[in-house]
Structure formats: structure tokens, C-alpha cells
N, C-alpha and C positions, 0 to 999 in steps of 0.2 A: 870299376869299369862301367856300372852301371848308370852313374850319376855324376860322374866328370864330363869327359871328352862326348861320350853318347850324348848326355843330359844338353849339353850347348849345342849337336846337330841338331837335333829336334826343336829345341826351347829356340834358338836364331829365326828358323824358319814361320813358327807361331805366334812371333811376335811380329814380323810383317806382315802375314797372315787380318791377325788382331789389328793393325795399321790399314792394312787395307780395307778390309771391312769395317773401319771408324770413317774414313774418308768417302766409302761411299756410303756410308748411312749418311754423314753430312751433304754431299755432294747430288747423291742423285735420290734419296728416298727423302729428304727432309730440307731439304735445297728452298725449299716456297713456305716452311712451318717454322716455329721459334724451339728451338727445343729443350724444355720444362724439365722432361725426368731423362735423369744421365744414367739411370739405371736401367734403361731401356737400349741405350745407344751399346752399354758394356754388356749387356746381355745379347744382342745382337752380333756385337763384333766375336765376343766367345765363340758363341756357335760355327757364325763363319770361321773361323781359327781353326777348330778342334775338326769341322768336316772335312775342310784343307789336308790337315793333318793326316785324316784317315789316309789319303789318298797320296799322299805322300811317304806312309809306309806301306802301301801298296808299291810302289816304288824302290822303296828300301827291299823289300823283301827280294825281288826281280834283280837287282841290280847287285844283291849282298850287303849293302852297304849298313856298316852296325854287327856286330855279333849275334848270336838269334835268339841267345838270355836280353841282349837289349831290345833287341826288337819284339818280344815277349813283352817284356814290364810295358815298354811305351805301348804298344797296342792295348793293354790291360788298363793302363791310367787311360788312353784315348778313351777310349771305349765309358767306362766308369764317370769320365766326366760328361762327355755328351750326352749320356742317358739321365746323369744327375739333372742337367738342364734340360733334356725333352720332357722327362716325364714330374718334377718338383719344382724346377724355377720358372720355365715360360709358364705351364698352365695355372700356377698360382697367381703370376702376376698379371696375367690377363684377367683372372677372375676378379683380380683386386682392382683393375685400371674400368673394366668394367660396373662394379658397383660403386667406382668413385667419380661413374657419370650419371649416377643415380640420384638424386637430388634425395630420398624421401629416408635413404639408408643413411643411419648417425655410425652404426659399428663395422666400419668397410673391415677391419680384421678378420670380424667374427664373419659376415658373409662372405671375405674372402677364403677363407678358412674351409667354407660349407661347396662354395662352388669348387675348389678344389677337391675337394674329398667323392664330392660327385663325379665328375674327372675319373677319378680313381679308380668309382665301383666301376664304369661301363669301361674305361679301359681295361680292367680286371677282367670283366664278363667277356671282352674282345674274343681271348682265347679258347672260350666255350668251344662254338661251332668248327673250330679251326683245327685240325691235325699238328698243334703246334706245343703240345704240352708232354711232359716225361715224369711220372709221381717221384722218381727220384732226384732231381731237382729243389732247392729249397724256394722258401717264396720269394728271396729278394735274391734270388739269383741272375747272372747274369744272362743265362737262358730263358730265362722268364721273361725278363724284360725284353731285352732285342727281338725276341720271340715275335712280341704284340707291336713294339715295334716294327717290326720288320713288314707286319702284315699291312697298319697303315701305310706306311710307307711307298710299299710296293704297290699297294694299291694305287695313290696318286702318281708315285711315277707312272706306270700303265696311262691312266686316265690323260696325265700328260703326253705321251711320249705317242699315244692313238690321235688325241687330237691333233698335236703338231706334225706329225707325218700325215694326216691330212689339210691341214688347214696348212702348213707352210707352202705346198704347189699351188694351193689354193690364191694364197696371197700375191707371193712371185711370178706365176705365170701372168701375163697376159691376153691370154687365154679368156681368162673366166672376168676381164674389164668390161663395164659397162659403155657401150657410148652415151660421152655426155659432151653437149657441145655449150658455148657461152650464151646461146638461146633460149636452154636448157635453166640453165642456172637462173638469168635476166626475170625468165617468165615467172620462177618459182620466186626469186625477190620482191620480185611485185607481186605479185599477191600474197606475200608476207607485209610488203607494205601496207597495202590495202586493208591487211585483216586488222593490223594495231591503228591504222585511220581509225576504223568501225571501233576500235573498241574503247579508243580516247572517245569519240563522239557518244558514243554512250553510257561513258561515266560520267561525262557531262551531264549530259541527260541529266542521270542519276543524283548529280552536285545540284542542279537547279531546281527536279521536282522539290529533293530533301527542303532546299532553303525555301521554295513558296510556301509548303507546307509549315516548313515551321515559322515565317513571317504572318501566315495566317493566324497559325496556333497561337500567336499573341494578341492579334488583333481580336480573338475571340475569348480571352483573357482578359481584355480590357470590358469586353459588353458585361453588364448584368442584367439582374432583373432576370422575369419569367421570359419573356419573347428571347434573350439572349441562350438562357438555357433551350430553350427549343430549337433556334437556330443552331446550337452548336452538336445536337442531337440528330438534327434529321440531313444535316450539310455535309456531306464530305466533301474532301480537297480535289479538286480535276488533277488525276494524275497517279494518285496514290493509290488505283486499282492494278498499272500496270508498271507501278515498281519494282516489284516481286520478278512479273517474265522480264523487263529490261535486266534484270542482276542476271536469271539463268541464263538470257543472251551472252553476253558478258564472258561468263562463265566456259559455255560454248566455245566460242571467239579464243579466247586466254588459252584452252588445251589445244585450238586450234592453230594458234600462233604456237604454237610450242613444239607441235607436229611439222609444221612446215619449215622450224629453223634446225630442228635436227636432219630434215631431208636437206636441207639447205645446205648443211656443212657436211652432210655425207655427200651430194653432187660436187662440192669443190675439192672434197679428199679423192674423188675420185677422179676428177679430171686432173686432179696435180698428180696422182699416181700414171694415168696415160701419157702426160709430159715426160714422168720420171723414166717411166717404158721407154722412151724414144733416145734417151742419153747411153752411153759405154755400160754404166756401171747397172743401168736397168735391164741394158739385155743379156747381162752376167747371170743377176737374177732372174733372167726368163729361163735360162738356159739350168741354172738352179732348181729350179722348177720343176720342170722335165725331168730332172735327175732325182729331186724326189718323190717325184711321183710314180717314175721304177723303182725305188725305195720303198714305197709306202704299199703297192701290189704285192712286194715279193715276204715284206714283214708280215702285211695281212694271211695272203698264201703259207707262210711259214706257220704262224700263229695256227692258223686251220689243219695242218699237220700237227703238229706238235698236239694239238687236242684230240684229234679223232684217233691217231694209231697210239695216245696216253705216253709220248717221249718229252725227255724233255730237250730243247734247244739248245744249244750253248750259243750265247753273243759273242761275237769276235769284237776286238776293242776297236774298231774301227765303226761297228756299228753303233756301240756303246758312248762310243766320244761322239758321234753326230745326234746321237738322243741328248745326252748332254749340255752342247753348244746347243740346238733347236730349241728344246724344251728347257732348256734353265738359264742357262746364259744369255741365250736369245731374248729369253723375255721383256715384252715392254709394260713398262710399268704406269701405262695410263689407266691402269684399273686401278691403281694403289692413291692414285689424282681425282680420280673421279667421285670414290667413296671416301676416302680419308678428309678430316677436317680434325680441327684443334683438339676435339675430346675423343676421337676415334682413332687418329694417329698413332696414338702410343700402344693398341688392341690391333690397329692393323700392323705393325712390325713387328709383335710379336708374334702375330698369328704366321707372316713371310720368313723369320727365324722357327719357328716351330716344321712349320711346310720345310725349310731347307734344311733342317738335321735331319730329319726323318728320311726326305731325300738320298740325302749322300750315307747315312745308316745304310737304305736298303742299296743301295747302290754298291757297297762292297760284297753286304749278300749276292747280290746277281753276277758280282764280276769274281766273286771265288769259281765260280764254275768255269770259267775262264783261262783263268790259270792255271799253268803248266802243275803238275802235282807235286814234283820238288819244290816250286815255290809257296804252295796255300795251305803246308802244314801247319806252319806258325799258324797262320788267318784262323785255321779248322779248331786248333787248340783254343785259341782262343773266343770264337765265336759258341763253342761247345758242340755239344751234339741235337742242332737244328735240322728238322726237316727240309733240306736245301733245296727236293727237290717239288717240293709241295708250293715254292714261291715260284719257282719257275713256270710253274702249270697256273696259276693261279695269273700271274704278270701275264701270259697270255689271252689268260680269259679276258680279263679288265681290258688291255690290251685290244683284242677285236670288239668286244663288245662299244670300247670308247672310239675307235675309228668307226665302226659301219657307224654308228648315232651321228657322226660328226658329217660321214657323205650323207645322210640323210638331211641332217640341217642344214646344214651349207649348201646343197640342192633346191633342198624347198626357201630357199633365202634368195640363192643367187635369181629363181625362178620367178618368186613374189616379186621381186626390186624393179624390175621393168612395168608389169603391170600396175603399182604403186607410184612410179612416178610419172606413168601417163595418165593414170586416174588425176593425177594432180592439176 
């Protein structure tokens, strides 16, 4: 019963699972890269698989669907293997992908071996300060583990799910849009133009003093005798005193120009976002906006109870699927573009599979509480005896602390940006 009919629910649905997260490693994480190690692509697609999975017998459990010895073992294998990959195959392989962009390292096993095990200790040490420990427990337990798990985890969810319930009204309203008009933009082009005029004319410069100088330098090569020695002793070259300040001119100019094209294309992202405001599907998003930004008051307010009278919350899954979509689905991955290149590539996706099991791990933590109590026995047996309600209090904290930091920067940001680009 447990490895017939059962074993094909589950194994059917993980292996679309495992398809779908191959297509979009190919499609949308590695789409502009060639990609090298396929052991990266299958260690990604797992995770997405196995996190899927949790969440799908989340599902079973609710529904009945399975026996609840089946639904036992599979959440036991879940479980066991997503951990085998959080905590032994990504952080090894990252340690390995990393000293094998090391030029000066011959034994990447052996340094991969050492950065792993370092890993280990501070993951080890994690559980110290944490209320998250039971001596009776063995060490490779699976309370052990999830345990420390669960803490990372939950930490980033918070930090995520503070910043996107502030920064998502942030984005969608129109509200907090800058006026910029094609004036705007025109003026700051030109004087981008202007700045790389100046700074071709002064490596010119720099091409012509070089060559008199060194057209000279031969022609003083050619004299001898004692008068030539003396000439070439008391003579310097007209020019080659203010070589030196023409390069830090130069210099100057070059972070100059480089300032002005990143305002440059923040004015056109943002007059194309005012455009996008004035369509259907923008003032959907306006309206999104508004809606979570009574979202994001009432999480903070909530969070601020939940700390001062020491309760802990329970998420409704209505809240929980908008943290979710927001904060993980939602995400755009032009940060994954911006820093990723050919030998970074394969350390950033693992580092975005690491971030996403840890994720969807603590994510059943938070969402057992959730659950009706005839359904989260199975979850409770098998998750062990975790302090459930120590993550809770903890998600909160991370939680306000990562929202108020995020109204504070996004404040002093939205605030700076006007006087910044009139300075200009």
C-alpha cells in the first residue's frame, strides 16, 4: 500500500514538479548563459520538486487523500531528502563552484571539503542562542536539523515578506511616481553627452602628449656627446607635468558619466511606469496598491500585538498565499542579471535553490499552526517536537523590524530622488 498506488500519487506529481523547474532554470534563470554544469540545473530542479511536494501534502493531508501510514512515509522521505540537499549537496557545491573560480587553488576537493565543514560548524553553532534544542534528540536528527533550518528560514521569509508588503504599494501605487517629463530626460542626455565629448577630448589629449613625448624621447636618443647628456638632463617635455591631473580629470568625468546613465535610465523606467499608470491593467495595480497597503498597516499592527501581549498569531492561508505570490513568486529576477556572469552563475543558483528550500521548509512550520488540528497530526509527528511557537514570535520580530527599515529607506529614497535629479 505504501509503494504501489500511493508511491505513483506522489512520484506523477514530482516529476512535473522536477520538469517544471528544469524549464524554467532553462527559460528564465539561464536564458542569456550557456550552461556548463548540469549538475547545477538537477540540483535545482530537486529542490523545486521536493518543496512542491511539501505543499502538496499539505494538501493530501486536508483533503484525506492517501492513507495516513502513506502520508507518514512520504512526508518522512520529503522531508529527509530536502534536508539531505539544504544542508550536504547545495552548501558543498557552492563551496566547490566557488574555489573553482579561484585561480591560485589546485585541490578544489580538498578546499571544497573545508568550506563545507565550515558551513557545518556555524550552522551547528546556529542553535546555540535559539530555544530550539531538546538533549534528547540524537545529533542527526531530524529535529535537529529542521530545527536550524527552520530558524534560517524563517528568518528570510520575514525579511522578505516585511519588505514586500512594504515595498509592493510602494511600487504599484502611483502615488509615490516621480514627475518626469521628456525635458527631464533630453536635459540629462545632454549632458551625458557632453560629459563623454570631454572625456574622448582628453584622452586624446593624453594619446598626443604620450606620443610627443615619446617622439622626443628618441630624438634625444639619437644626440650624444656631453652637451646631449646635459640637454637631455635639464629638458623636460612641455606637457608631461600635467599628465598626471589630465588622467584624474578623466577619471572624474568616467564615474561621472556613469552617474548620469544610471539616472538616465532610472528617469525613462520611470516615465515608462507613468505611461504604464495611465493603461487598464495599471490602474488594477493602483488599486493593488491601496489594498496592500491596508495589508501591510494591519500585518505591522498585528506583528506589534502579537509581541508586546507575548501571543502568538495564527496566519490564515489567505494571508499566507499573498506572502507567497508577493514575496516569492512575484519576484523579479533582475538582481539574478545584474550580478550573475559566466563564473558566478552556477554559485548564484545555488545560492536561489538554497534561499527556496529553506523557504517552503519554514513555510510548513508556520502554516501547521494553521491548520485545523485533525489535520496537522501527521505534519506534528513528523516534524517532532519543535518549538512551533518560538518561530512564530520570532517571524514577527524579523517581520516588523524588516518592514519599519524598508518605510524608512524607501522614504529617505523616495525623498533624496527629487533633489538628486534637480541637482543635476
Amino acid at each position: 500500500d505504501v509503494l504501489n498506488t500511493p508511491a505513483n500519487t506522489t512520484l506523477c506529481p514530482q516529476v512535473l514538479f522536477f520538469g517544471f523547474g528544469w524549464l524554467f532554470f532553462m527559460r528564465q534563470l539561464f536564458k542569456d548563459y550557456e550552461v556548463r554544469q548540469y549538475v547545477v540545473q538537477v540540483v535545482f530542479s530537486i529542490t523545486f520538486a521536493f518543496s512542491c511536494t511539501m505543499f502538496e501534502l499539505i494538501i493530501f493531508e486536508i483533503l484525506g487523500v492517501l492513507s495516513s501510514t502513506s502520508r507518514y512515509f512520504h512526508w518522512k522521505l520529503n522531508l529527509y531528502v530536502i534536508l539531505l540537499v539544504l544542508i550536504f549537496v547545495v552548501p558543498f557545491y557552492i563551496g566547490y563552484f566557488v574555489v573553482s573560480n579561484i585561480r591560485l587553488c589546485k585541490q578544489r576537493l580538498l578546499f571544497s571539503c573545508v568550506v563545507w565543514f565550515t558551513f557545518m560548524y556555524f550552522f551547528w553553532k546556529l542553535g546555540d542562542p535559539f530555544p530550539i534544542l531538546s538533549p534528547k534528540h540524537g545529533i542527526l536528527s531530524i529535529e535537529q536539523l529542521i530545527s536550524r533550518v527552520g530558524v534560517i528560514g524563517v528568518t528570510l521569509m520575514a525579511l522578505l515578506s516585511g519588505f514586500g508588503a512594504v515595498n509592493c504599494p510602494y511600487t504599484y501605487m502611483s502615488y509615490f511616481l516621480r514627475n518626469v517629463t521628456d525635458s527631464d530626460i533630453l536635459a540629462l542626455e545632454r549632458r551625458l553627452l557632453q560629459t563623454m565629448d570631454m572625456i574622448v577630448s582628453k584622452k586624446k589629449r593624453i594619446a598626443m602628449t604620450r606620443r610627443q613625448m615619446y617622439q622626443r624621447g628618441e630624438e634625444q636618443n639619437k644626440q650624444t656627446g656631453f652637451w646631449g647628456m646635459i640637454k637631455s638632463v635639464t629638458s623636460s617635455p612641455s606637457g608631461s607635468e600635467n599628465l598626471s591631473l589630465i588622467q584624474q580629470e578623466v577619471d572624474a568625468l568616467e564615474e561621472l558619466s556613469r552617474q548620469l546613465f544610471l539616472e538616465t535610465v532610472d528617469l525613462q523606467a520611470t516615465k515608462e511606469r507613468i505611461e504604464y499608470s495611465k493603461t487598464f491593467q495599471g490602474k488594477y495595480f493602483n488599486f493593488l496598491g491601496y489594498f496592500f497597503s491596508i495589508y501591510c498597516v494591519w500585518k505591522i499592527f498585528m506583528a506589534t500585538i502579537n509581541i508586546v501581549f507575548d501571543r502568538v498569531g495564527k496566519t490564515d492561508p489567505v494571508t499566507r498565499g499573498i506572502e507567497i505570490t508577493v514575496n516569492y513568486l512575484g519576484i523579479q529576477f533582475d538582481f539574478f542579471y545584474a550580478i550573475s556572469s559566466s563564473k558566478s552563475s552556477n554559485v548564484i543558483v545555488l545560492v536561489l535553490a538554497q534561499i527556496m528550500g529553506m523557504y517552503f521548509v519554514s513555510s510548513v512550520l508556520l502554516m501547521r499552526m494553521s491548520m485545523p488540528l485533525e489535520y496537522r497530526t501527521i505534519v506534528t509527528e513528523v516534524l517532532g517536537e519543535l518549538q512551533f511557537n518560538f518561530y512564530h514570535r520570532w517571524f514577527d520580530v524579523i517581520f516588523l523590524v524588516s518592514a519599519l527599515s524598508s518605510i524608512l529607506f524607501l522614504y529617505l529614497a523616495h525623498k533624496q530622488a527629487p533633489e538628486k535629479h534637480m541637482s543635476l
